[in-house]
N, C-alpha and C positions, 0 to 999 in steps of 0.2 A: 530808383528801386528801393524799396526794403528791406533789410535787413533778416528780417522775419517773415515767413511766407503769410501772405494775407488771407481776408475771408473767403477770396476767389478763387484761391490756389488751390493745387492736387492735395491740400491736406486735407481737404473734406472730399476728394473725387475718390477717394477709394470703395463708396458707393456707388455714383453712377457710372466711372469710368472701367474705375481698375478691376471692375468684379464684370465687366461690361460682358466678355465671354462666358462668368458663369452666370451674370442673366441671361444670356441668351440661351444655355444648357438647362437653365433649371428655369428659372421665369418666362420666357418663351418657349422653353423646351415644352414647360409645364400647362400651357395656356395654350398650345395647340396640341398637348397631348390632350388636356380636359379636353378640349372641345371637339374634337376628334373622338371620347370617349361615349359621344351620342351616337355616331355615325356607325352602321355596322359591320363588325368585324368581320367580313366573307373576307376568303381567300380570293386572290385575284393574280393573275397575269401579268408581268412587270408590260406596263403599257397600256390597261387598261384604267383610262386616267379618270378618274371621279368628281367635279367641280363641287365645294362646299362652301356653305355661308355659315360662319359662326357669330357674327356682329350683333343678331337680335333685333336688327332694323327691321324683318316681319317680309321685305321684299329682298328675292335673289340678286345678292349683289355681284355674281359670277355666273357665266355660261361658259360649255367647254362643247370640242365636239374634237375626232381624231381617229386616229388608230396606233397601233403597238406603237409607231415608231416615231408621231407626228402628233400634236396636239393644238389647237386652236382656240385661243380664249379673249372672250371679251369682259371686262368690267363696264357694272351697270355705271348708266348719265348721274344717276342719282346716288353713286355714292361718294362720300366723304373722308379719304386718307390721311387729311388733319384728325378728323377725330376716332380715327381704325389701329387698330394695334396689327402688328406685323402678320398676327396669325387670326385675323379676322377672316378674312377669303387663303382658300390652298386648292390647288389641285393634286391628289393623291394619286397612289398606285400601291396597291400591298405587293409584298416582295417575299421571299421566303429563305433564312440565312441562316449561318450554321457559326456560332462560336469560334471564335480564334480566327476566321477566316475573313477575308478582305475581300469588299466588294468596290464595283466603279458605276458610276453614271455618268454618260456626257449626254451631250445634245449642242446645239446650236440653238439661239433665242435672238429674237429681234421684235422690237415693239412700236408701235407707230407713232409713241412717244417717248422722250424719258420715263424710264418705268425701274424702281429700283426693288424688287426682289431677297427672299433668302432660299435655299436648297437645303433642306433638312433629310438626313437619312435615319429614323426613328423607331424604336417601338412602339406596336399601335396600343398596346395596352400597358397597362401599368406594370412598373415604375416611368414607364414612357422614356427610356433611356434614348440619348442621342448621340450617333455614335460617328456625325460627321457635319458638319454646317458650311454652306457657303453664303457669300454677298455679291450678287450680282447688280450692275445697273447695264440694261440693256437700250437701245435705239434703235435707228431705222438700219443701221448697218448689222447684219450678221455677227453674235458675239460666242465664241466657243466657250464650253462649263463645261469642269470637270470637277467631280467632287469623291473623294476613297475616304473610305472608311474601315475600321477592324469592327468588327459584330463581338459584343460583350456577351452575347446571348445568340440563343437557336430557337427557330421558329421550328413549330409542328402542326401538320395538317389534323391531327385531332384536335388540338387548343387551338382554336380562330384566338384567343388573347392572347398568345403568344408572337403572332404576327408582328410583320416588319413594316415600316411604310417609308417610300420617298415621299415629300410634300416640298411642294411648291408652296412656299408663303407670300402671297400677294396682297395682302390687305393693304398694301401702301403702294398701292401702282393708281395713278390717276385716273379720274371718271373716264368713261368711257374708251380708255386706252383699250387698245386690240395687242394681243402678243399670239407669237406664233416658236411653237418650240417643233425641233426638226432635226432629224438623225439621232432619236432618243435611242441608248443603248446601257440594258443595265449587265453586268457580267461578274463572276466572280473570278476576281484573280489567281492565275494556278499558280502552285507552289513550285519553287525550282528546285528540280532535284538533285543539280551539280552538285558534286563534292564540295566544301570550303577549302579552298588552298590559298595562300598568298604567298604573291613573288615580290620581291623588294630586291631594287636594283642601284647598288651604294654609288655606281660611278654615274649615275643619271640624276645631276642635283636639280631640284625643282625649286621654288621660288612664289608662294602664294601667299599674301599676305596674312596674317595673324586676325583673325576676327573672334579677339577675346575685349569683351564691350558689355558695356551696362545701362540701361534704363533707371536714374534715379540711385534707388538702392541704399542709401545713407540716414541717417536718423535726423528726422525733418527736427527734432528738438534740441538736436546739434551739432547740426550740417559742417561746423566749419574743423572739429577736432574730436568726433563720438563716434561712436561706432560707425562702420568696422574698422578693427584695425588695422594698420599697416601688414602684420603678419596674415593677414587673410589675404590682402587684395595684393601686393605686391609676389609672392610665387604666382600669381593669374596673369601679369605683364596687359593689363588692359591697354589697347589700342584705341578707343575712343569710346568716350561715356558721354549719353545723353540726357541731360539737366538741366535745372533753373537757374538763371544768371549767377546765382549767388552762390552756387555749386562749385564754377566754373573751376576758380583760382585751385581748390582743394582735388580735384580730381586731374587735374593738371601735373599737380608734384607727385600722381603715381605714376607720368607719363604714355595718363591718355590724352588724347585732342577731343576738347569740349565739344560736346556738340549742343547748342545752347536753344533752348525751346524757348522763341520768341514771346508765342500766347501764352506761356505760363502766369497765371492769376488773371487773364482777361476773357476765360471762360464763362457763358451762361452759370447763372441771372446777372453778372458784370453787363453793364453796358456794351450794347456792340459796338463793334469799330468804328461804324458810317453813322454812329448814333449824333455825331458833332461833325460831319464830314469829314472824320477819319484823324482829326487833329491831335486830339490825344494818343490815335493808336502809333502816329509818325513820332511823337516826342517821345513816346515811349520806345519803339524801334532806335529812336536815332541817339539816344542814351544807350541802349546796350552797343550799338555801333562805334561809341567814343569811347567806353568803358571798354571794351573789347578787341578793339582791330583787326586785325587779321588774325589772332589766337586761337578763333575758334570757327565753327561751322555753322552758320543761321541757319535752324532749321523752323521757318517763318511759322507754321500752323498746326496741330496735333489732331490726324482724325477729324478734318473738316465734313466728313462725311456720317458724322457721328452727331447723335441730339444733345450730350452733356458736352459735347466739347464746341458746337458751333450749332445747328440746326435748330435747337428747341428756342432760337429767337424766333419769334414769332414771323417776322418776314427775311427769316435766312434763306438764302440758295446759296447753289454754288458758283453763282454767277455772282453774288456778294463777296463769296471766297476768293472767288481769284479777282477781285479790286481790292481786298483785303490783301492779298499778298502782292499785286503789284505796288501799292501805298510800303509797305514794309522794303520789298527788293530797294523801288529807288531811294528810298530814306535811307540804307545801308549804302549801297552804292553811292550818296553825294559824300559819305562819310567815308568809308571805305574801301575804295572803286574796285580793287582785287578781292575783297572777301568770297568764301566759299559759303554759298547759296546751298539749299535742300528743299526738296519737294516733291510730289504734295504731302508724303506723310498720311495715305487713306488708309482707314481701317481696312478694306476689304483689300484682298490678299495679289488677284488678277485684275483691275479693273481697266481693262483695255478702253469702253468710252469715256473715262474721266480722265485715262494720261492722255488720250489725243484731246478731247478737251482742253486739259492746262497746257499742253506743247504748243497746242496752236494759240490758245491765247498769249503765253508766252514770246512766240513768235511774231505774233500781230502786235506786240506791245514794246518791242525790244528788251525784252526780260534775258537775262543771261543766267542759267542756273547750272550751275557746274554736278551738282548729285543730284540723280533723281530716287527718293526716297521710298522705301517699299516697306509694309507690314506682311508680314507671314507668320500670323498665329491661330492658322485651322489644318498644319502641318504633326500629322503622326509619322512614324517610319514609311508608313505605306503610300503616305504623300509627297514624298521630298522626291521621286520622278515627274511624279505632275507639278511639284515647283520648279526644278529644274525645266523643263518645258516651257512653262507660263516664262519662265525668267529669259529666253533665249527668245523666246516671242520676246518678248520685250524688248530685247537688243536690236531684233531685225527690225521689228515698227517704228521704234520711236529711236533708240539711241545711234543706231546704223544707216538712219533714213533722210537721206540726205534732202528732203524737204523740213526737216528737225536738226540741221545742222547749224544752223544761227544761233538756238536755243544754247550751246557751248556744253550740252552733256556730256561728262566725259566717267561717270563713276556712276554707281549702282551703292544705295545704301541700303541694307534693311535695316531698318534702326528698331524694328520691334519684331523680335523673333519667341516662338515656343509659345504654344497655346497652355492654357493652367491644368493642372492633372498631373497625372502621373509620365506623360511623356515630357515635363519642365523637370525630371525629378533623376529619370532613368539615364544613368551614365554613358551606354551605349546610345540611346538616342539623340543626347543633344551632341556627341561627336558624330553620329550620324546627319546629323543636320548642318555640324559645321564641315564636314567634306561634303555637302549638297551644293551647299552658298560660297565654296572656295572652286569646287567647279564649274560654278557660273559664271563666274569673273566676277563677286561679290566684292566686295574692297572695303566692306566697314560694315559692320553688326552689333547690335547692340539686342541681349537679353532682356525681355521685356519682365512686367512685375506684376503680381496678382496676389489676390487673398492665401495668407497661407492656408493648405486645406486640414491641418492638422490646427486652425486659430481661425476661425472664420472672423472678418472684420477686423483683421491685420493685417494692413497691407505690406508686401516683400519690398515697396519701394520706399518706404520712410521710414523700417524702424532698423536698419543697417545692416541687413542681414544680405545685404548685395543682391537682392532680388531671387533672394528663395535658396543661395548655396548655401547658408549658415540657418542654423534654428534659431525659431523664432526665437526662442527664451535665454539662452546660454551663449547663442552666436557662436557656434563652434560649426565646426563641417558637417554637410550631410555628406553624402555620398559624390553625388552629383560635382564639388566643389574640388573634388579628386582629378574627374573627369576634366575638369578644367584647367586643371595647376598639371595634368599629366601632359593636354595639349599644348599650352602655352610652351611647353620643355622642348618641343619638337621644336620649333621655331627658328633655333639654329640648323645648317644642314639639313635639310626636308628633300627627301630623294625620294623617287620614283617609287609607289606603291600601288600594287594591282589585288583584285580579289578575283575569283572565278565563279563566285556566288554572290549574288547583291544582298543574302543575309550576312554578310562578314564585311565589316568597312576595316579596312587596313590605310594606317599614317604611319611613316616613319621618320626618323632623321640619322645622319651621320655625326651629327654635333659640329661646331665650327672646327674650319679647317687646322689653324694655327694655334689652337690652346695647348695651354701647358699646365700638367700631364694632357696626353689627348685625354678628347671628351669621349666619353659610352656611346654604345649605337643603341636607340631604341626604336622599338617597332610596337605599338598598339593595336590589336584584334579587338572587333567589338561585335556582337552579337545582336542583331536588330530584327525586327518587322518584315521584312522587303515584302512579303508578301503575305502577311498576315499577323497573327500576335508571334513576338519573337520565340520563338523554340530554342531546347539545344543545341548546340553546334558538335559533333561528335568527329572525331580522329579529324581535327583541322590539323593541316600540314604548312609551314614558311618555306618557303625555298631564299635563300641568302644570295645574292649575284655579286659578282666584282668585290666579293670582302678588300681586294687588294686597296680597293679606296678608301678605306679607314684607316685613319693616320698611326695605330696599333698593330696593324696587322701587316709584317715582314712578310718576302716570298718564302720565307722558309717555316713561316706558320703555319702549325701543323692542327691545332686544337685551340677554341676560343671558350671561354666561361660565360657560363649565361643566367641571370639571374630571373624568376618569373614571379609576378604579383597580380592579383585581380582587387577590383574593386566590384562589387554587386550594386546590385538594386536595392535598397533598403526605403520603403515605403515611408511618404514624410509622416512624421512625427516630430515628438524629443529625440529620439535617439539619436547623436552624433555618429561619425565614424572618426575617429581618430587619428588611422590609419589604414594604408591599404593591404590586404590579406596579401602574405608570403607563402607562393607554394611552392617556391623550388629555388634551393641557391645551390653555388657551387655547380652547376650542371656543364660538363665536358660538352662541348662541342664540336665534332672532328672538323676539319675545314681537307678540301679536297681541289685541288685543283682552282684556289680560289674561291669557293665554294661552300656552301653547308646547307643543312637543311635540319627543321628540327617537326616532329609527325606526333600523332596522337595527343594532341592539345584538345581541352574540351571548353566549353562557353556553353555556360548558363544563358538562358534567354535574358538578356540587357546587361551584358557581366560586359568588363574590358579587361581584358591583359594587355600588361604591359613585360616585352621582353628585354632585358637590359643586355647588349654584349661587349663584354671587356676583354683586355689578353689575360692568358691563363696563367 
């Protein structure tokens, strides 16, 4: 390996890769919004599905037929998905949506071939915003889609151009394939009107792993001692960063576990793998295997389901992919038989037929992979139910399934988390996401890296800015990197925390048992989505339990001190935050019976407080 990332390596994907979500928002947002913008704007009926050709081949390369709830479509013999862009054929529905407010569509799909798909939930007219995307591959089996989204805007039945649309992006499903979509249901999610309360229970200690992790993140021009510095990344306690070999050693001494990206620099136009029958891709495996040992985590492929990262070989499948990662598993395994294995690493968020896919090849192959590896970067606040879902699906099909128990799964990665925007940005949201993925029985995460939006054509993963918590220019904190260094704190003592509203995520800790002076108790409130754009949170109430479990607090304690701070949203830019806003120190706290409670707390929509409690 090299020293210096080569001409194949992610230092030039922050084109096709890293911006990959915001071409799909703004370059396929854009290219099925144009071509949608011939089609006319009538109000319609969610269910009343439309079959459209935008390709210009002269002959309909789509027929549909259906009702509200069920849709039927075949693509023409004669069309060509090598040469179709995603939003070449769509089947639509206009929709009609009110700002701030969170919508859902599911359905079931199943196609008479491999057929791989996107679900777009859109404005039909200009700026043709897009305020939700999925990736589906469907089959002959029954595949469940669920896609939420927050509406940036309101439609009105006097403006037809104001209009919403769901679309079905099909131009990349095979000639003549037949799909069938079925239990289609669009709805708007109701708001919960529960009070926000949170109860926190000190003698109930809980025990969820730390999923403070990174994507990259370091300055590709000098990875081994450049930015960032130590004072940024160590208050974050990262648990495992995912990287290129040459990464490994430096992200090690902050005491994360490497998680090592095999195909780093053997990305298209690079030779494929099978281009020599795979000889070079084994010597190359089987050198980061001898260089590496057991230190780290092979995670063999990135996004095999993606065109800049595996597919725009001209005779790629994924039936390439997985001999592509069988060639790598045993080239590790002759080298080092215990190594932790990861897989497959797909862009797409649920893909139920590609992991029974790899499980069973895996299976039929004696592959042994200890992490099976997940992307989740189409996750807003109003998503991470439907992640949580997809993710327990996933345990009961594949990791729980004891026709998939040879396979040796024993851990769930997301190794790319946070889609680009402003929910990678909002402090309440990305702790929102990380109590999503600790509920799941997540075990490792890593923050994925995108164009900064305030520096288009920077990417957050190479110029050290730890993928997007520091600015671009000065490398100092956003907001967000608060959010982070506040969770990490919990880590010690993590007890029992409950909300009564799913817009209020509550973490807390007691701090380790044995420290000297005891440690603080904090508790963090965070203001989220659950069911639409985040709002206020008004007269939020803690309820305190068992304070006697805090190694500060005698029975004869009578009053505890409490200190309160927020951090906000602060839209990316330059501007740093430096620090976090102080709103209340010194605050009495009576304690009763073991007990406290503290009422009239307010949260900003995406704001986090944090409560600190000490003796008085």
């Amino acid at each position: 390996m090299k020293n210096a990332p080569d001409t194949n390596s992610r230092i030039r994907l922050p084109s096709p890769r890293f911006r990959v979500m915001r071409s799909v928002q703004s370059g396929i947002q854009a290219a099925v919004a144009a071509a949608l913008l011939s089609a006319p704007l009538v109000a319609a009926t969610p269910g009343d599905w439309t079959a459209k050709d935008f390709s210009g081949s002269g002959q309909p390369g789509i027929s549909s037929s259906g009702s509200r709830a069920a849709a039927r479509v075949t693509i023409a013999n004669d069309h060509q998905p090598a040469k179709a862009e995603i939003w070449h054929l769509a089947l639509t529905s206009d929709i009609s949506v009110t700002a701030g407010r969170a919508y859902e569509v599911a359905f079931t799909v199943k196609a008479s071939e491999e057929t791989a798909f996107e679900v777009l939930l859109q404005k039909a007219g200009e700026p043709y915003t897009t305020f939700a995307i999925r990736k589906v591959t469907a089959g002959p089996e029954p595949v469940p889609v669920q896609i939420v989204g927050t509406s940036p805007f309101s439609t009105s039945d006097k403006d037809p151009a104001s209009l919403a649309r769901i679309v079905l992006a099909l131009g990349k499903a095979p000639a003549g394939a037949k799909l069938s979509f079925d239990n289609i249901k669009f709805r708007e999610i109701p708001q919960n009107p529960a009070p926000a309360r949170a109860t926190v229970d000190f003698a109930r200690r809980i025990n969820p792993p730390l999923l403070s992790g990174f994507l990259l993140g370091l300055d590709v021009k000098d990875f081994l001692k450049g930015p960032p510095d130590d004072a940024m990344v160590t208050p974050l306690r990262p648990k495992h960063w995912r990287v290129r070999s040459e990464w490994a050693e430096r992200v090690a001494g902050w005491g994360a576990k490497p998680i090592v990206l095999c195909s780093e620099g053997r990305y298209p136009p690079a030779a494929a793998p099978w281009s020599d029958g795979y000889k070079f891709w084994r010597e190359h495996v089987t050198g980061l295997a001898k260089k590496h040992g057991s230190a780290v985590v092979y995670d063999i492929w990135n996004e095999p389901d993606m065109g800049s990262f595996f597919l725009d070989w001209p005779d790629a499948t994924f039936e390439k992919f997985l001999e592509t990662f069988k060639e790598a598993h045993n080239a590790i395994r002759a080298e080092v038989p215990d190594a932790v294995i990861s897989g497959p690493s797909l862009s797409a968020s649920y893909p139920p037929y590609r992991l029974r896919q790899f499980l069973e090849f895996c299976k039929a192959n004696k592959l042994t992979v200890q992490a099976l590896a997940l992307h989740m970067l189409d996750r807003d606040d109003v998503g991470l139910d439907a992640m949580k879902a997809e993710i327990a699906r996933i345990r009961t099909e594949f990791i729980g399934n004891p026709q998939f128990a040879p396979v040796g799964v024993r851990e769930i990665h997301v190794n790319e988390y946070a889609a680009p925007g402003d929910p990678s940005y909002r402090p309440a949201s990305i702790l929102a996401i990380l109590a999503a993925m600790e509920e799941s029985g997540v075990t490792a995460a890593c923050r994925s890296c995108w164009d900064h939006p305030d520096a288009p054509g920077i990417n957050s993963g190479f110029d050290g800015t730890l993928d997007g918590l520091l600015t671009h220019d000065t490398r100092q904190p956003r907001s967000v990197w608060w959010a982070y260094k506040w969770y990490a704190e919990t880590e010690a003592g993590r007890v029992s925390a409950t909300s009564s509203n799913p817009s209020l995520v509550v973490m807390a800790s007691a701090g380790p048992r044995d420290s000297q002076p005891p440690a603080a108790a904090q508790i963090l409130l965070a203001s989220k989505g659950a069911d639409g754009a985040a709002r206020t949170l008004s007269g939020v109430s803690v309820q305190l339990l068992n304070l006697g479990a805090l190694p500060f607090v005698r029975p004869d304690t009578k009053q505890l001190q409490a200190r309160i701070e927020r951090i906000s949203f602060v839209p990316p830019g330059t501007q740093a935050v430096t620090a976090p806003e102080l709103v209340k120190e010194n605050l009495v706290v009576p304690v009763v019976r073991g007990a406290a409670s503290l009422s009239s707390l307010t949260l900003a929509p995406s704001d986090v407080l944090r409560i600190t409690l000490q003796a008085n």
